[in-house]
Residue, then its C-alpha position, 0 to 999 in steps of 0.5 A: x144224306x148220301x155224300x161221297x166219302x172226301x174230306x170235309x164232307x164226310x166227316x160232318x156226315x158221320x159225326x152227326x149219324x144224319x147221313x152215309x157216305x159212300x164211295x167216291x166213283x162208285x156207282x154201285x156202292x151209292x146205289x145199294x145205300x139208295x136202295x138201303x134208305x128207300x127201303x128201311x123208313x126207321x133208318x131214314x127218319x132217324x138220319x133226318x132226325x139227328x142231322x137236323x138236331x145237329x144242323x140246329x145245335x152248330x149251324x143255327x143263327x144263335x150258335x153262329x152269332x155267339x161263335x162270332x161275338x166270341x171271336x170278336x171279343x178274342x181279337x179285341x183282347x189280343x189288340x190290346x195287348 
């Protein structure tokens, strides 16, 4: 992934190392990381690799639908007392 360096976005890329970020607005700066991932095959499989390792750890059906019981269970809690 290259994403531009604005909130929301960036962070996710960075905490899972499956990306770059670049800077917003600059062409040149997207550019040399373009170049930079068409030319190293190592660097780009292993971006691949731990963003999918994260999209599957925090993003899966079975994280999202425990997250939510969770939630559930909480609230229900708190509107009992």
């Amino acid at each position: 992934i290259l994403a531009s360096h604005i909130p929301g976005v960036s962070e996710v890329v960075e905490r899972t190392g499956g990306g770059i970020t670049v800077k917003a607005r600059n062409s040149d700066d997207l550019a040399s990381n373009m170049l930079l991932l068409l030319s190293d095959n190592v660097l780009r499989k292993e971006m691949g690799r731990r963003g999918k390792e994260y999209v599957s750890k925090y993003l899966g059906v079975k994280y999202m639908t425990d997250r939510f019981i969770e939630d559930l269970e909480r609230l229900l809690l708190e509107a009992k007392t």
